[in-house]
C-alpha positions in Angstrom: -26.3 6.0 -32.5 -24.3 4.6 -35.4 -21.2 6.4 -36.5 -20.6 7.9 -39.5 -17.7 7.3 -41.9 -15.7 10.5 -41.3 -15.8 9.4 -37.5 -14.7 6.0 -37.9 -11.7 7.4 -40.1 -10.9 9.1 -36.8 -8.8 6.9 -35.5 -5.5 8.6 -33.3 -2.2 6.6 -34.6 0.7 7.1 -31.8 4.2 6.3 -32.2 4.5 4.2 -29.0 7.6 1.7 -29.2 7.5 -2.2 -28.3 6.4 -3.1 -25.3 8.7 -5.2 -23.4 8.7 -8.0 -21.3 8.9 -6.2 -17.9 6.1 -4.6 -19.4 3.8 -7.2 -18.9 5.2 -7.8 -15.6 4.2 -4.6 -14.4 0.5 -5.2 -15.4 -0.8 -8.2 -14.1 -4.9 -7.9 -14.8 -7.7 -5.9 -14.7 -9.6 -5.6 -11.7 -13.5 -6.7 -12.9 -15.8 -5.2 -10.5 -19.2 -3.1 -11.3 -17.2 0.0 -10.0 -14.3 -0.6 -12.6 -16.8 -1.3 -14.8 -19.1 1.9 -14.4 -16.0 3.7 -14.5 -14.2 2.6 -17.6 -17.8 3.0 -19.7 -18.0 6.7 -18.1 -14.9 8.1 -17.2 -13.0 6.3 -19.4 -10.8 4.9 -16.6 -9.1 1.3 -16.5 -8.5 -0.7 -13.1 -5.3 -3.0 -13.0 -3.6 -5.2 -10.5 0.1 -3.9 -11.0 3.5 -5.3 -9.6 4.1 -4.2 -5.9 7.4 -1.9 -7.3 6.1 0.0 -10.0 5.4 3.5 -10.0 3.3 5.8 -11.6 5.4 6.4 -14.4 6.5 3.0 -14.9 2.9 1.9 -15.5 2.0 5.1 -17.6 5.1 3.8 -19.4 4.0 0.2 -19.9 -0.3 0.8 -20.2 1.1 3.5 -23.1 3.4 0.1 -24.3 1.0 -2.4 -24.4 -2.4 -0.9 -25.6 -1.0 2.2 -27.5 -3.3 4.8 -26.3 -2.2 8.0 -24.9 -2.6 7.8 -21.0 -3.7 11.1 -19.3 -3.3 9.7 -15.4 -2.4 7.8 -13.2 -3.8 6.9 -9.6 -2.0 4.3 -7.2 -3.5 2.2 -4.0 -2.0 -0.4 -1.6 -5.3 -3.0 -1.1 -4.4 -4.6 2.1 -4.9 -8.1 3.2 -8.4 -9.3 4.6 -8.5 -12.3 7.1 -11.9 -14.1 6.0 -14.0 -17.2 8.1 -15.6 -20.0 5.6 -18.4 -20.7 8.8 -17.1 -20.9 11.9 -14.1 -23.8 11.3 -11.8 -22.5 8.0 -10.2 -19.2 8.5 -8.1 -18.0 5.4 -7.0 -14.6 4.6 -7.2 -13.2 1.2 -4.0 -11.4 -0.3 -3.3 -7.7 -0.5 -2.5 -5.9 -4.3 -1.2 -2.8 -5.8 -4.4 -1.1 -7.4 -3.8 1.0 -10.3 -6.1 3.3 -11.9 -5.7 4.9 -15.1 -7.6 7.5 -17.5 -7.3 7.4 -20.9 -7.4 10.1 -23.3 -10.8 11.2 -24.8 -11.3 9.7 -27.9 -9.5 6.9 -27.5 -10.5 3.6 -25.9 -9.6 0.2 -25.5 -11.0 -3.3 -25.8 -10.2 -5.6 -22.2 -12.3 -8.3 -23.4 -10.9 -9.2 -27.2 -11.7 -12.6 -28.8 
């Protein structure tokens, strides 16, 4: 459906300060899977790999910083290490994360994949 004017107008300014540069060491990346995915188009959640000593309202904090949008919560997980085999020779193991997941306000939204 295509938008009409007065909804385009309706865009939500906030008056969010600079972010800073522990900022963007407290959000590393976005976590691409088809769940994160499926969940950011209809819950209008986001899924980031955040430093191992933030906390919820550190990363509120800097997500509100970085993207200016208004951030309604904020859910935390420890993903833990996995040993994996490559055939029956290489053994590896793949590293553990801090999982962040956080919901945006409705009516606002945010582009991950920008030019």
């Amino acid at each position: 459906m295509a938008r009409t004017k007065k909804e385009e107008a309706k865009v939500i300014k906030h008056n969010f300060s600079k972010p800073t540069e522990r900022d963007f060491e407290i959000i590393k990346a976005p976590r691409i899977t088809e769940k994160s995915m499926s969940l950011m188009q209809e819950q209008n959640k986001v899924t980031l790999q955040v430093a191992e000593d933030a906390n919820k309202t550190e990363i509120r904090l800097a997500f509100q910083r970085i993207f200016q949008v208004k951030v309604t919560d904020v859910k935390i997980s420890n993903v833990k290490a996995k040993e994996t085999t490559r055939g029956t020779r290489y053994k590896g193991v793949i590293s553990g994360y801090k999982k962040a997941v956080v919901t945006i306000a409705e009516g606002e939204a945010i582009d991950l994949f920008k030019d």
